[in-house]
TORTI-869771 format. One record per residue: z negated, y, x negated of N, C-alpha, C in turn; residue in one letter. Coordinates in steps of 0.001 Angstrom, whole numbers, plus 524288, in hexadecimal, padded with zeros to 5 digits. Atoms other than C-alpha are relative to their C-alpha. Layout:
REC  n.up n.north n.east ca.up ca.north ca.east  c.up c.north c.east resn
REC     Z       Y      X     Z        Y       X     Z       Y      X    A
...
***
This chain:
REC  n.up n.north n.east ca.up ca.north ca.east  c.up c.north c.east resn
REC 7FD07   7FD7D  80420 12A73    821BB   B8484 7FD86   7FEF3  7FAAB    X
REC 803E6   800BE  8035E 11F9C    81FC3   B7B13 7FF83   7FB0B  7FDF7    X
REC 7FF47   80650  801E6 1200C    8119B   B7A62 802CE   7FECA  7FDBB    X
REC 7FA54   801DA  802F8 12EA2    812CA   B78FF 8004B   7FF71  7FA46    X
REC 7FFBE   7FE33  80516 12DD3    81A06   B6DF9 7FD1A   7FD1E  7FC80    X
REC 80135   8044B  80404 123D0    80F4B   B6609 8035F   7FCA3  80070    X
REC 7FBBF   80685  7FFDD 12C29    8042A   B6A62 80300   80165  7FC75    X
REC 7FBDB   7FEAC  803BE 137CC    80B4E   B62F8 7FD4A   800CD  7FA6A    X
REC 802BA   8008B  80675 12F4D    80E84   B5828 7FFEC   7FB5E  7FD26    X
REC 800A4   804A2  802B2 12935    8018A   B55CA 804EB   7FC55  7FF11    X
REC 7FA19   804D9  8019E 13708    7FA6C   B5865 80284   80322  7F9E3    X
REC 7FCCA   7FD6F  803A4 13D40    80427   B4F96 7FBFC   7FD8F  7F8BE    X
REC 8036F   80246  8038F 13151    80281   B44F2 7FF78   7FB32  7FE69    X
REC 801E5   8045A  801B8 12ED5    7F513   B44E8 80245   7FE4B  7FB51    X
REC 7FD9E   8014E  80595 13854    7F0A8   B3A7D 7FD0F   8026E  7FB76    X
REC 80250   7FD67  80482 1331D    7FBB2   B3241 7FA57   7FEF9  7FF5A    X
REC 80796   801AE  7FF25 124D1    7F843   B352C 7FF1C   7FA78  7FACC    X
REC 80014   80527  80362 1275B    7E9C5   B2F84 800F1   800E2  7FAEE    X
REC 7FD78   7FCA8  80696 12F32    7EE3B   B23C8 7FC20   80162  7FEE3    X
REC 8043B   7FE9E  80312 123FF    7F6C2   B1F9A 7FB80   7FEA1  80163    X
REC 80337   8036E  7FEDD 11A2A    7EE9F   B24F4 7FF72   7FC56  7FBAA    X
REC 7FEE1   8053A  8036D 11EE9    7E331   B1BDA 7FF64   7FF95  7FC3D    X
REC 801CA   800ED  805BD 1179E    7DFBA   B10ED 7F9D7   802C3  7FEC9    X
REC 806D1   7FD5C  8017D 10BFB    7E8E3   B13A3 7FCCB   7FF8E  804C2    X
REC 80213   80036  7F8FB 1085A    7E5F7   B2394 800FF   7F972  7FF5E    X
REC 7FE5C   80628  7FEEB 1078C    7D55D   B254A 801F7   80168  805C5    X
REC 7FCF4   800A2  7FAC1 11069    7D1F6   B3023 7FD5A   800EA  80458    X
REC 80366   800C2  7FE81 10651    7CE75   B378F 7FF15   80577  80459    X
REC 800DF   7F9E5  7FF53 1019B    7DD4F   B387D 8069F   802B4  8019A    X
REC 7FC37   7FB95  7FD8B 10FC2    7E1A4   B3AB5 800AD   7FE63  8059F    X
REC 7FCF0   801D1  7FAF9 11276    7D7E6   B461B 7FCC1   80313  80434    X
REC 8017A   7FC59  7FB36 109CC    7E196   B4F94 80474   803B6  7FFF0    X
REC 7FCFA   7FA38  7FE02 113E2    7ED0F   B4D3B 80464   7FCEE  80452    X
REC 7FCD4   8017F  7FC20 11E66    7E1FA   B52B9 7FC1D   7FFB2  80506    X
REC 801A8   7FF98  7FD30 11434    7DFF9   B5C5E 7FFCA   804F6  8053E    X
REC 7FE9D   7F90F  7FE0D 11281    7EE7E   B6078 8057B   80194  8019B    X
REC 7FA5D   7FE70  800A6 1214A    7EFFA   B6015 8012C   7FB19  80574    X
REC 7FF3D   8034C  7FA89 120EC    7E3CF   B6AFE 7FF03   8021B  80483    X
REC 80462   7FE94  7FD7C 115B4    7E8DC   B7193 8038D   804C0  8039A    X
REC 7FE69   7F9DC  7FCA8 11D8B    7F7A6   B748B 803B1   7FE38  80358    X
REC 7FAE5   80465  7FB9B 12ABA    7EF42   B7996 7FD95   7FE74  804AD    X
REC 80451   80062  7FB1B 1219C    7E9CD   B83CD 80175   800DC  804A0    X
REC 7FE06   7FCE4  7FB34 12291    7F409   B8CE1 80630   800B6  8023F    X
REC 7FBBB   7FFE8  7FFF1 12F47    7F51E   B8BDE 80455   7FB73  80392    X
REC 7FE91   80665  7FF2D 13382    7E708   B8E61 7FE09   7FDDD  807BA    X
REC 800E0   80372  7FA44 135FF    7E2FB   B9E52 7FCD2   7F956  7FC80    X
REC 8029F   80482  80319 12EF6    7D4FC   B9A1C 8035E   7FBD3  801C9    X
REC 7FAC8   804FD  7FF6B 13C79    7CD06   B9BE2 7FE5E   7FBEC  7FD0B    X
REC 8004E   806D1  8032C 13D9E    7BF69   B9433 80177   80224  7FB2E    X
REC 7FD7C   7FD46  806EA 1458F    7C7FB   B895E 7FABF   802C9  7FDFE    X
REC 80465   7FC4F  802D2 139E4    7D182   B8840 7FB53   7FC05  7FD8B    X
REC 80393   80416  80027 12FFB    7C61A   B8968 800AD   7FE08  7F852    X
REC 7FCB4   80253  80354 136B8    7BEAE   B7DA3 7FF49   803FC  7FA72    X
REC 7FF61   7FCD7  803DF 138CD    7C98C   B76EF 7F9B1   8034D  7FD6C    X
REC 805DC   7FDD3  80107 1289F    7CE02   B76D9 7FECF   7FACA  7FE60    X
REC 80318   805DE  801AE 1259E    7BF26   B73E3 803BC   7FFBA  7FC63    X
REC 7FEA8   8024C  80503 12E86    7BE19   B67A1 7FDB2   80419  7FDA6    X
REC 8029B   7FB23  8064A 129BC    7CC11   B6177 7F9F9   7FED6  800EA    X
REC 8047E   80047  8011F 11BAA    7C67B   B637B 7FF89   7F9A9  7FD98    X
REC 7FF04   8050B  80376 12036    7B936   B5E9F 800B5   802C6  7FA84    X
REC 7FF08   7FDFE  805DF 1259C    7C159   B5198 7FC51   80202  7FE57    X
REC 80415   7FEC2  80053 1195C    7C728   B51C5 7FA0F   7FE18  7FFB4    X
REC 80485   80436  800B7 10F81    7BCAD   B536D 8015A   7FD4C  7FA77    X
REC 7FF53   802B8  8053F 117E1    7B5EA   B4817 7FF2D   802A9  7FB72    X
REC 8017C   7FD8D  803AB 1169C    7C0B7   B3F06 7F8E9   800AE  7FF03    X
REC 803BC   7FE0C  80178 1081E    7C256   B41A3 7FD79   7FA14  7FEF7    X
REC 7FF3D   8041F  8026B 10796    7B328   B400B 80061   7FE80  7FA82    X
REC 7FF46   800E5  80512 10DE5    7B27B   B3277 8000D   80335  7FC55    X
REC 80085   7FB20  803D0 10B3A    7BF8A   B2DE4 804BF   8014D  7FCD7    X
REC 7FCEE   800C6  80392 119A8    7BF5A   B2A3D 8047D   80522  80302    X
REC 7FD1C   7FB0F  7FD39 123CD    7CBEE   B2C8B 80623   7FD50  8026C    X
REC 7F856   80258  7FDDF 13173    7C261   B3119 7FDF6   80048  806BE    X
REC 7FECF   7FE37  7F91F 12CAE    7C3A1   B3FD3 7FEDB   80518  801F9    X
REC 7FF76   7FA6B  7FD6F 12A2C    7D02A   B41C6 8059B   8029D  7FD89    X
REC 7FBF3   7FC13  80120 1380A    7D435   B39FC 80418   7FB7C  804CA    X
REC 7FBAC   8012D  7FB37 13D8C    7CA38   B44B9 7FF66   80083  80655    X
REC 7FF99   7FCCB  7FA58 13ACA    7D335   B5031 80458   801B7  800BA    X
REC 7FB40   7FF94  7FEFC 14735    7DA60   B500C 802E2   7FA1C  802A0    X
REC 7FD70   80591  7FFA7 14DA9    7CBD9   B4FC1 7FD3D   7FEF0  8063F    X
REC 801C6   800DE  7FA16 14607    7CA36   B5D80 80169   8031A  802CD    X
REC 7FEDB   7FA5C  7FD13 148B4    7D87E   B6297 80729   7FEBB  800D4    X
REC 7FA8F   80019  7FDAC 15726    7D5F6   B6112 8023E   7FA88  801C4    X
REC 7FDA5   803A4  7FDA3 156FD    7C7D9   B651D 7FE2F   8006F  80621    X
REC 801E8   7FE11  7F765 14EFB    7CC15   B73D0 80622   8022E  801A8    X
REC 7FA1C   7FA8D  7FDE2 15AF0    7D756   B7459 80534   7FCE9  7FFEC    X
REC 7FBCC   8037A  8007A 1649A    7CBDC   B70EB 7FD67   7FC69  80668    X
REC 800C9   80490  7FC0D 15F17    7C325   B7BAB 800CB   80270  8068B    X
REC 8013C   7FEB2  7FC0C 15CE0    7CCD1   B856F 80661   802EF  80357    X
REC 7FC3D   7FFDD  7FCB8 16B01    7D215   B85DA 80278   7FC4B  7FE6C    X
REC 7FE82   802A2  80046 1703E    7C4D5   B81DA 7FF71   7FF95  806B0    X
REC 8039D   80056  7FC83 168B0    7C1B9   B8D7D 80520   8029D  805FE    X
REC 7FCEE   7FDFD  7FB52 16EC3    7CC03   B9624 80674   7FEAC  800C7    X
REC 7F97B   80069  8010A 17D4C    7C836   B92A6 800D3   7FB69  803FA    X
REC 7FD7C   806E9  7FE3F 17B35    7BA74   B978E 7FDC0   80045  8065F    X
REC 80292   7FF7C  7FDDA 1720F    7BEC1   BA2B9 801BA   802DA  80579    X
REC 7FE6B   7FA99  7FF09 177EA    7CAC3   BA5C7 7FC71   8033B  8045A    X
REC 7FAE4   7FC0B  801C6 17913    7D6B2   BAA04 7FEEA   7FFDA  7F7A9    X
REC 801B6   7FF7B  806E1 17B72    7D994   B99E1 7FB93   804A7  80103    X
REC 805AC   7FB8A  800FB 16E0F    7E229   B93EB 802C1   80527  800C0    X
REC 7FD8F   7FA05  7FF69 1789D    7EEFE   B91E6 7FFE5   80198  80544    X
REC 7FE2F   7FED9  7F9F9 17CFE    7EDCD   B9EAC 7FBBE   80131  80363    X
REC 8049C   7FDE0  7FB20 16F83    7ED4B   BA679 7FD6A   8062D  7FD2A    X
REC 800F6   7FC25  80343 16C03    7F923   B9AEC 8047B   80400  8040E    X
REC 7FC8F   7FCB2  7FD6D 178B0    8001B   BA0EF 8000D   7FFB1  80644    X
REC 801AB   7FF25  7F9A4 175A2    7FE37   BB087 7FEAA   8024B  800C4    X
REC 804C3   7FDD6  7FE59 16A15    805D2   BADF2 80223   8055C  7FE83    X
REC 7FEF4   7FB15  800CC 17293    8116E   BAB53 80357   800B5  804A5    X
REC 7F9CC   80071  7FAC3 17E97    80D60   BB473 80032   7FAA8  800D5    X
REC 8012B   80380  7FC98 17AEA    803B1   BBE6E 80487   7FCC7  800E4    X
REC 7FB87   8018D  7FDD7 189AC    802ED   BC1F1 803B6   7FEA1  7FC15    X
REC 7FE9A   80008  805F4 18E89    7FCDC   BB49A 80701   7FE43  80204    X
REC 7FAB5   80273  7FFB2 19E80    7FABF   BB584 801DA   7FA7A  7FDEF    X
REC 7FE14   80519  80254 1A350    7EE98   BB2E7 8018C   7FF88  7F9FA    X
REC 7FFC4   8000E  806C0 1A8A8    7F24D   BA4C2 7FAB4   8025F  7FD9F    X
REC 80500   7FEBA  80382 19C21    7F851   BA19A 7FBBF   7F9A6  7FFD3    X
REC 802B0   80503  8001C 1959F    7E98D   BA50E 8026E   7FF86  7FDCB    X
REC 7FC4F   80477  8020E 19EB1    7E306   B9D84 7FC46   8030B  7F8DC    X
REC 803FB   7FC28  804B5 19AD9    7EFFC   B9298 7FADC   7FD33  7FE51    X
REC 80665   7FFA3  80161 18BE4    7ED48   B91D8 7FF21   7FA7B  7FE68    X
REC 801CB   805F0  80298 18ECD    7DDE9   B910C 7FFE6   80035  7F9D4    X
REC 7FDBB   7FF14  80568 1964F    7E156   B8461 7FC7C   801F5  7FD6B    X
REC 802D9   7FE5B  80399 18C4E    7E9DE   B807E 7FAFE   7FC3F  7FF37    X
REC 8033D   803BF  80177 1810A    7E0C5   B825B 800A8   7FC72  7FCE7    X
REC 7FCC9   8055A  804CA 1895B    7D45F   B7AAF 7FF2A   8043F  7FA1C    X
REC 8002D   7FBF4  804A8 18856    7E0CF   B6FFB 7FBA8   7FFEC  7FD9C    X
REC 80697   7FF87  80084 17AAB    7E28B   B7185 7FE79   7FA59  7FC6E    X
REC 801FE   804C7  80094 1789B    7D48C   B7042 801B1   7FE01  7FAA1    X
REC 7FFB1   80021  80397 180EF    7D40D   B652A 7FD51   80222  7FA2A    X
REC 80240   7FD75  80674 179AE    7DE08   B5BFA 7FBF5   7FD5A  801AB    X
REC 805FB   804E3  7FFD0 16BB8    7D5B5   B611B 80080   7FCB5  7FB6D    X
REC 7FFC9   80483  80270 1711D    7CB04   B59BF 7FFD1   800D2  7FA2D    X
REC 7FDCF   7FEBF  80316 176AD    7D1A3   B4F48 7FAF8   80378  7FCD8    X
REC 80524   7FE7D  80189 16A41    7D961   B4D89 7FB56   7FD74  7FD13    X
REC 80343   802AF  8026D 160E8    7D065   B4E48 80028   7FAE5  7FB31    X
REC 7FE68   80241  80518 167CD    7C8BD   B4559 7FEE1   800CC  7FA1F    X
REC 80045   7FB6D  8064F 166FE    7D270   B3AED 7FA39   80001  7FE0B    X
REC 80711   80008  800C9 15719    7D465   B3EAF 7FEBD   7FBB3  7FE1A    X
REC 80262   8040F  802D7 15692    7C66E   B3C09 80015   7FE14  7FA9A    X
REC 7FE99   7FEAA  80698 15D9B    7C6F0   B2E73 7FCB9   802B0  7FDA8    X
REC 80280   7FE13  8034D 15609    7D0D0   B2B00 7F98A   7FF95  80124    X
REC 805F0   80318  801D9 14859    7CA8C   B2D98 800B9   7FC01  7FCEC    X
REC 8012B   8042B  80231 14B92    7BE79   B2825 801AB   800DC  7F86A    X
REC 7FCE9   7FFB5  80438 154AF    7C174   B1C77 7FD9A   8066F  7FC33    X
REC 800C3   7F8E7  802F4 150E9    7D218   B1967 7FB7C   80007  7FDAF    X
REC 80701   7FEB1  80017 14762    7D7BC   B130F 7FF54   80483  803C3    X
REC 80165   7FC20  7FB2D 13E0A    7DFBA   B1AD9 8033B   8065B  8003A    X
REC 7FE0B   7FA12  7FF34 143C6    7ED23   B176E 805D8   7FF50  80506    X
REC 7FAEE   80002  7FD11 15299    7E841   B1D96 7FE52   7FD6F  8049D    X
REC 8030B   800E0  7FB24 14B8B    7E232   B28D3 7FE5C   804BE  801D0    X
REC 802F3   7F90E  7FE6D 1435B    7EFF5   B2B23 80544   80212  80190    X
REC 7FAD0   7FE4F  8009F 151E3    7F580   B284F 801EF   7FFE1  80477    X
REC 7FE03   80026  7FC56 158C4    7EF10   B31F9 7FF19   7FF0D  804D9    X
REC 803DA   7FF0E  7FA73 14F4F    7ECB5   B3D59 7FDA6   8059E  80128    X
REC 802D9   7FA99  7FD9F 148FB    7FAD5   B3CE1 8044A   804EA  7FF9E    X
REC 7FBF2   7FE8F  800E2 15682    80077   B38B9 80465   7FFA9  80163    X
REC 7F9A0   8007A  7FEEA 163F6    7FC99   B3A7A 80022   7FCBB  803FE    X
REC 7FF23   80350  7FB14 160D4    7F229   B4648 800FF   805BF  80373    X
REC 7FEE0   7FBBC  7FC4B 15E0A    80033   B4E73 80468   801B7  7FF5A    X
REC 7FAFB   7FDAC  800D6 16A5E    806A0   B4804 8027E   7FD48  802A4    X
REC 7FB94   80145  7FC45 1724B    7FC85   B4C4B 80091   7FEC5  805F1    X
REC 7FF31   7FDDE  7F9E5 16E28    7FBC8   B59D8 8004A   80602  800F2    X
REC 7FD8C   7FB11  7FE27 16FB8    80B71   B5AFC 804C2   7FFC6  7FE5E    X
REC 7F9D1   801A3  80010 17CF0    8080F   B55DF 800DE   7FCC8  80420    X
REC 7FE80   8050A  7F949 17D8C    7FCF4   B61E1 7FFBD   80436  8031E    X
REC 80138   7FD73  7FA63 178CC    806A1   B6BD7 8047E   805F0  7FFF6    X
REC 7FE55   7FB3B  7FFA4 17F7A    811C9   B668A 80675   7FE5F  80107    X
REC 7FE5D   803F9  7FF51 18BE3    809F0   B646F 8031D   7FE9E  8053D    X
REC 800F4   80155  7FA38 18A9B    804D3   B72DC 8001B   803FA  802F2    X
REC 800D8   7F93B  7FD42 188F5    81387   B7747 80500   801A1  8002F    X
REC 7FABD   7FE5E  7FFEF 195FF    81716   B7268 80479   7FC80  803C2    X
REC 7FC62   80234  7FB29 19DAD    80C1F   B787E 7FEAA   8001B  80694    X
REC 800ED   80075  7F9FD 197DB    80C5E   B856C 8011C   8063F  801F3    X
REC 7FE5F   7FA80  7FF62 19BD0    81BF5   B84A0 80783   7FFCD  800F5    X
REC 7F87D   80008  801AB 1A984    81781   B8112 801B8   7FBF3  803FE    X
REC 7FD6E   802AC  7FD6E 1A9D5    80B4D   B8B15 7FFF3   80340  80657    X
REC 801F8   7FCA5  7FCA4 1A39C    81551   B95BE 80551   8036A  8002A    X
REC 7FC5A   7FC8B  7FF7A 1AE96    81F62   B92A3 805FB   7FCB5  8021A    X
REC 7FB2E   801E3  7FE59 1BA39    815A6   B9382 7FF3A   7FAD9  806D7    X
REC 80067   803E5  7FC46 1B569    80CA4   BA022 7FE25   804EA  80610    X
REC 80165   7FB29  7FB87 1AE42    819B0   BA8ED 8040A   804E3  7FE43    X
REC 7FD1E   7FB0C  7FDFE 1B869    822CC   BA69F 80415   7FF50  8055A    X
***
């Protein structure tokens, strides 16, 4: 429970860390907090090829920052975080079962045929804001300044996934009511 709760911290923090990090901390010195912020994930992480991948690019962004003493790879973590989450239910679409769907087994084993068909849709969703996300994270490392970077990685990326999830909550209330009644 205890762990949880740093992981969410530091994910939640990090943006803001860099931001006010930047200009008075050399990169260098910040790339341990991404470190630390790897480090708690860890546990977390079965050690698949996605997880793998995904611990060897945030210590690649991290070796490069402490390399060039320079802050553009540690603000392109996000840009890695949502390209793993792009790959992994890309991944499941082509693979299958879709990521929603094995997520929804683990509530109701006995999924109906329109609810599979459901969770594909929602995963292709998922997969869509990934893109659409990390898109944005990457705009705003390359192009922002640090404050709208901070902004929209420690800010409005979360909003709009609790808008995705929340969103996603309502229709699956509303496809639930018209398919199980």
């Amino acid at each position: 429970m205890i762990w949880n709760v740093l992981t969410a911290a530091l994910t939640l923090l990090y943006p803001l860390a860099i931001w006010f990090g930047h200009g008075s901390v050399e990169p260098r010195w910040l790339a341990g907090l991404l470190l630390l912020t790897i480090a708690t994930r860890l546990p977390m992480f079965k050690l698949s090829l996605a997880a793998r991948c995904s611990v060897a690019g945030g210590l690649a962004l991290a070796a490069a920052a402490v390399a060039s003493n320079a802050v553009l790879p540690l603000k392109l973590y996000p840009v890695l975080v949502n390209g793993a989450m792009l790959a992994a239910f890309g991944y499941s679409l082509v693979a299958g079962p879709p990521m929603i769907e094995r997520l929804a087994r683990l509530r109701e084993p006995d999924l109906p045929p329109a609810a599979v068909a459901y969770t594909r849709r929602v995963t292709q969703a998922w997969c869509a804001f990934f893109v659409f996300n990390g898109a944005a994270a990457l705009g705003t490392a390359l192009f922002a300044s640090d404050a709208v970077w901070s902004l929209y990685n420690g800010v409005i990326a979360y909003l709009l996934m609790g808008a995705m999830f929340s969103g996603e909550y309502l229709l699956r209330l509303r496809f639930k009511r018209l398919h199980h009644a």
